[in-house]
N, C-alpha and C positions, 0 to 999 in steps of 0.2 A: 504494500500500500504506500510506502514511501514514495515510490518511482511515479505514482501515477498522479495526473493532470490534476490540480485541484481538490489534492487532497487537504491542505490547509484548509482551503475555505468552508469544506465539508467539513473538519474537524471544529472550525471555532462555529459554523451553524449548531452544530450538535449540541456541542457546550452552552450557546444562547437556552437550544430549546432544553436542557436539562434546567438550567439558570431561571429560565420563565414559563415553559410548561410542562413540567415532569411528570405529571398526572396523565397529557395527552400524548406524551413519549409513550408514555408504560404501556397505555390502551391500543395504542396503534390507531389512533382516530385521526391522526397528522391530516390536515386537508393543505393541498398543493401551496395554497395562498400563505398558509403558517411556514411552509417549509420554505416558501420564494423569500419571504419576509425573515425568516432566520437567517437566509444567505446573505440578504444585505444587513443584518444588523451583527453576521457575524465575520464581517469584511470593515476592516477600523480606518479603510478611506469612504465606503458606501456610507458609512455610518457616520461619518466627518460632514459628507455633504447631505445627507438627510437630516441631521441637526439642524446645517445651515441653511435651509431652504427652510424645513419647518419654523425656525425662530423668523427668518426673515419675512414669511408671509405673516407670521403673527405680529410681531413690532412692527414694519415699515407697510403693511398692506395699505397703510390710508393715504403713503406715496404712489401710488395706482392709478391710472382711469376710471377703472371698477371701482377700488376703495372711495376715491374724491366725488363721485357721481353723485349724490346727496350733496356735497359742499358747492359742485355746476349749479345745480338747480338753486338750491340760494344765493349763489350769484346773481345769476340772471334776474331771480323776483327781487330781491336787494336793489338791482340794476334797473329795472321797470320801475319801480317806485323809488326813481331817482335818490337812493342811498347811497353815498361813498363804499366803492368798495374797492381795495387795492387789484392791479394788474396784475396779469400772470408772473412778470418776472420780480414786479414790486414786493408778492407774498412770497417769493421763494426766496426772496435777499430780506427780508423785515421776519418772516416770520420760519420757513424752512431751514435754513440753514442752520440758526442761532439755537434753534430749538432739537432738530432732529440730528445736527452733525455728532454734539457731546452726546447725544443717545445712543447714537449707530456707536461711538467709541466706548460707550460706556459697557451695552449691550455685547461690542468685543471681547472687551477686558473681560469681563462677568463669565461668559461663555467660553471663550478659542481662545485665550493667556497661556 
């Protein structure tokens, strides 16, 4: 078993699913989805960038199209009922930067140090 392709990866899956489901180990109830997802969470670069995706959609999601889609729409009606509202690049330099850069570093530090 040394010689063959991808025995590490298969080795540290095993170890996850003993680690997190050693009951569905024993039973033999393993479904594909559990084993696919052992693979990656037992590969420590897989798991480096599923960290980083999942934090990054959680913290920065509201730096989005999708996320800011509610804050468009109060624009515009702000904007209809002649309310001041700063420009696109006015709130990225007043309010984006100042606020979310020491997050994104902070949110580094905290997590990937």
């Amino acid at each position: 078993m040394a010689g063959a392709p991808h025995a590490e990866q298969i080795c540290q899956a095993v170890a996850v699913l003993q680690a997190h489901f050693p009951a569905i180990l024993a039973n033999g109830t393993l479904s594909p989805e559990q084993a696919q997802m052992a693979l990656v969470l037992g590969n420590p670069l897989y798991m480096k960038c599923l960290q980083a995706i999942s934090i990054g959609s959680v913290f920065f999601g509201a730096n989005t199209y999708i996320g800011n889609g509610p804050n468009f729409m109060v624009k515009a009606i702000a904007d209809q009922q002649k309310a001041h509202t700063p420009s696109f690049l006015g709130y990225v330099f007043r309010f984006t930067l100042p606020y979310m850069l020491p997050m994104l570093l902070i949110v580094w530090w905290f997590f990937f140090r």
